[in-house]
Structures are given as structure tokens and as C-alpha cells.
C-alpha positions as CSV (number, residue, x, y, z in Angstrom):
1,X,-23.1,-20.9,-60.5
2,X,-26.2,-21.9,-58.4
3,X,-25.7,-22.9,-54.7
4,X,-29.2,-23.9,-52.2
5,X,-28.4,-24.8,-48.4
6,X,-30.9,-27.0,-47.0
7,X,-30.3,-27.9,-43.2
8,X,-27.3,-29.7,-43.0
9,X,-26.3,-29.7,-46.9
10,X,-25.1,-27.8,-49.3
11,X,-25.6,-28.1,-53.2
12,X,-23.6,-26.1,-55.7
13,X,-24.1,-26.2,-59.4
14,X,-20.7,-24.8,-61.2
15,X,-21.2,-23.6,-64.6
16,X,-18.7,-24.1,-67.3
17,X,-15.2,-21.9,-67.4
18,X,-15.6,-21.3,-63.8
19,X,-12.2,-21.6,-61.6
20,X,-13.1,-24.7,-59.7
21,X,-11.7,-23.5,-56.6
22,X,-12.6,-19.9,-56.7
23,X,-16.2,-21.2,-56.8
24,X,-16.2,-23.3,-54.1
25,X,-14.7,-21.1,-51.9
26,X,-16.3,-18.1,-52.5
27,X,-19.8,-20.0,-51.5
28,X,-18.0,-21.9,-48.5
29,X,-16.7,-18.1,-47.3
30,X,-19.8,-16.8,-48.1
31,X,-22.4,-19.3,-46.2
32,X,-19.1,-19.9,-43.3
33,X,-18.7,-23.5,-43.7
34,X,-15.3,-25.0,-42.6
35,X,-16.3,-28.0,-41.5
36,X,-17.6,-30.9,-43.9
37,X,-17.8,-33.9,-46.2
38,X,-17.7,-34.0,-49.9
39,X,-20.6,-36.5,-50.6
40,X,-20.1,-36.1,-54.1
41,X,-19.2,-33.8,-57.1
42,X,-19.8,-35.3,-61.1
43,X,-19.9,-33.4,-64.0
44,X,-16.2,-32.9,-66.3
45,X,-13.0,-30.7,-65.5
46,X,-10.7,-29.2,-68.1
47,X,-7.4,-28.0,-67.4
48,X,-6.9,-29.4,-64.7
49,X,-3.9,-30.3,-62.4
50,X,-3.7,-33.5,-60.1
51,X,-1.0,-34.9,-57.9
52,X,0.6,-38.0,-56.1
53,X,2.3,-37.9,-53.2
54,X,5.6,-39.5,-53.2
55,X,6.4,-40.8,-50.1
56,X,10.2,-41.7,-50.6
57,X,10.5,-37.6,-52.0
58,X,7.5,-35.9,-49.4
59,X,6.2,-33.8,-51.9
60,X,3.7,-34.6,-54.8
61,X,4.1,-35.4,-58.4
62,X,1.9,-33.4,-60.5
63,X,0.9,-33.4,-63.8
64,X,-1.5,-30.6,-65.5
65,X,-4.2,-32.0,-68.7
66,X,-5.9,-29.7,-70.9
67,X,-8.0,-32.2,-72.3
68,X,-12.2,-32.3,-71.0
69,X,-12.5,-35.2,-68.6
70,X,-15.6,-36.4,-67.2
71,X,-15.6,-36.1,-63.0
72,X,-16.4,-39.5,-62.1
73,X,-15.9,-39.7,-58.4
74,X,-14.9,-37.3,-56.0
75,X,-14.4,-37.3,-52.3
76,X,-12.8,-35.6,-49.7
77,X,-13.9,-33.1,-46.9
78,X,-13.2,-29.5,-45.8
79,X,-11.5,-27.9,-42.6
80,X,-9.8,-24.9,-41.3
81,X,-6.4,-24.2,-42.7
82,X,-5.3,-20.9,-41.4
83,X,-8.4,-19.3,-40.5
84,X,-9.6,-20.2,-44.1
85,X,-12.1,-22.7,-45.6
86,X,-9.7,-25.4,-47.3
87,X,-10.7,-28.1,-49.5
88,X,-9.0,-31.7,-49.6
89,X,-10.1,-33.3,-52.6
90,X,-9.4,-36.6,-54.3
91,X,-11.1,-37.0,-58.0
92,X,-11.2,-40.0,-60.4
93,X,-11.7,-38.8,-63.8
94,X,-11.9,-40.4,-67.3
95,X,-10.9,-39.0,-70.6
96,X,-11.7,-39.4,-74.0
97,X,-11.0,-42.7,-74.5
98,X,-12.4,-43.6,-71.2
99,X,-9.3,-44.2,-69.5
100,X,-9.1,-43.5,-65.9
101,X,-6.8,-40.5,-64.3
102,X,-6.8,-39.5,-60.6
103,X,-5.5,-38.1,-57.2
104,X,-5.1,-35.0,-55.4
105,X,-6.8,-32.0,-56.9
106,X,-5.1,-29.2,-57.2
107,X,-6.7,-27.0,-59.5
108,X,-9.6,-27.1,-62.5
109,X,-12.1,-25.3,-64.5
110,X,-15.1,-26.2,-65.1
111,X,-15.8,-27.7,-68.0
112,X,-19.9,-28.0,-68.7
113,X,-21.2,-28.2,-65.5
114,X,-19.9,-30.0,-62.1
115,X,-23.2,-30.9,-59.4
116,X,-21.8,-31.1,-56.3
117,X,-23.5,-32.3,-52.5
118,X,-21.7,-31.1,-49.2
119,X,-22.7,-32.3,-45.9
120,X,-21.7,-29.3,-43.4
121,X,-20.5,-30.7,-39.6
122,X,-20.9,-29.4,-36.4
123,X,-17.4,-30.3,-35.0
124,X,-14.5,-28.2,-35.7
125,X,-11.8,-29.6,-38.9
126,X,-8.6,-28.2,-38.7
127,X,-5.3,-28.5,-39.9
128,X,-2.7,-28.4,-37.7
129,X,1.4,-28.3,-38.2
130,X,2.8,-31.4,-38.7
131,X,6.6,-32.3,-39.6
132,X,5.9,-33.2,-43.4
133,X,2.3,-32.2,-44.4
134,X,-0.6,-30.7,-42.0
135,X,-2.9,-33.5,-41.2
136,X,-6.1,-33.4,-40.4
137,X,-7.0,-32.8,-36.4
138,X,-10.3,-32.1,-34.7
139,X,-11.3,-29.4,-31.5
């Protein structure tokens, strides 16, 4: 893993078998970023899990694939959960035979390389206790 900060952004380079998470957090905790935007992350996951949130149940529907896919898009943004850097991801992702997959990360190893851009923010992300989930708030 390679990581540069340059202003305002933040680029991290993720090397293959590296725990997705584990890496992004370490440099987040590391450089004490808790506020920001995923501009973008490409590159291919293996073994990963993603989820859906079912509405009519409140809690997601997950499903874990071994296979290499390629990261295709990615968005989301990071806040404060807890006093810790927390990462809300959403990743489209396509397989071997091309075929789209997609939702909620949850977890992922690197598979390859994933390039990924952060844009850090000066207002505070949080989040705060809610009844079913714990949505995003601002201070």
C-alpha cells in the first residue's frame, strides 16, 4: 500500500491480498481523517461480501463471492461512528462474465490493486442513534 495527501485529497493505492478495510483505516486513523467523500476507488475485489437492505425485514441481505471482480464504481463518504473513522461504501462490480453485482460493502480483499481518491472535509460527519440504523448527521 502507497497512500500521498495533497491538500484536500487523499490517494491510496492498495496492493493485492490486503484486507480492504484494515487498509483504509489504518491510513484514515493514521493521517485523522473522519470527515470525507469517496470520489472514487477502481481496481478488483475478491472475497468479498456485499449487502441490501431490506426494508420490510430492517436489516440487510448479504451474500459473500469468492470470485475476482473488477471494482467498477464506488461511492460513498466517511464520518465519525463512535469516536472512530467509519466508512459507508456502495460498489458496483462486474465478474467474469461481465455481469454486474452491487451494494453495501461490507468487507473485501484486495485483489490486484484498488486506486482510490478521497476528498477530506472540513465539517464534522457523524453518526448519530437513530431507531433502525444510524444515519448520517452533521455538527
Amino acid at each position: 500500500m502507497i497512500y500521498r495527501v495533497d491538500g484536500e485529497f487523499l490517494f491510496i493505492r492498495m496492493d493485492d491480498g490486503e484486507d480492504f478495510y484494515e487498509t483504509l483505516y489504518s491510513i484514515l486513523k493514521k493521517e485523522r481523517i473522519s470527515s470525507g467523500i469517496v470520489i472514487n476507488a477502481i481496481g478488483m475485489l475478491k472475497d468479498f461480501e456485499i449487502g441490501w437492505f431490506n426494508v420490510e425485514k430492517m436489516e440487510y441481505e448479504k451474500e459473500k463471492i469468492s470470485v475476482p471482480h473488477e471494482l467498477v464504481s464506488t461511492n460513498g463518504n466517511i464520518s465519525d461512528k463512535d469516536g472512530e473513522p467509519f466508512a459507508h461504501l456502495h460498489v458496483a462490480l462486474a465478474g467474469p462474465a461481465r455481469n454486474i453485482v452491487g451494494g453495501h460493502l461490507f468487507s473485501a480483499t484486495v485483489c490486484n490493486t484498488v486506486e482510490m481518491f478521497i476528498k477530506k472535509l472540513d465539517i464534522e460527519l457523524y453518526r448519530k442513534e437513530g431507531k433502525t440504523f444510524r444515519p448520517l448527521d452533521v455538527r
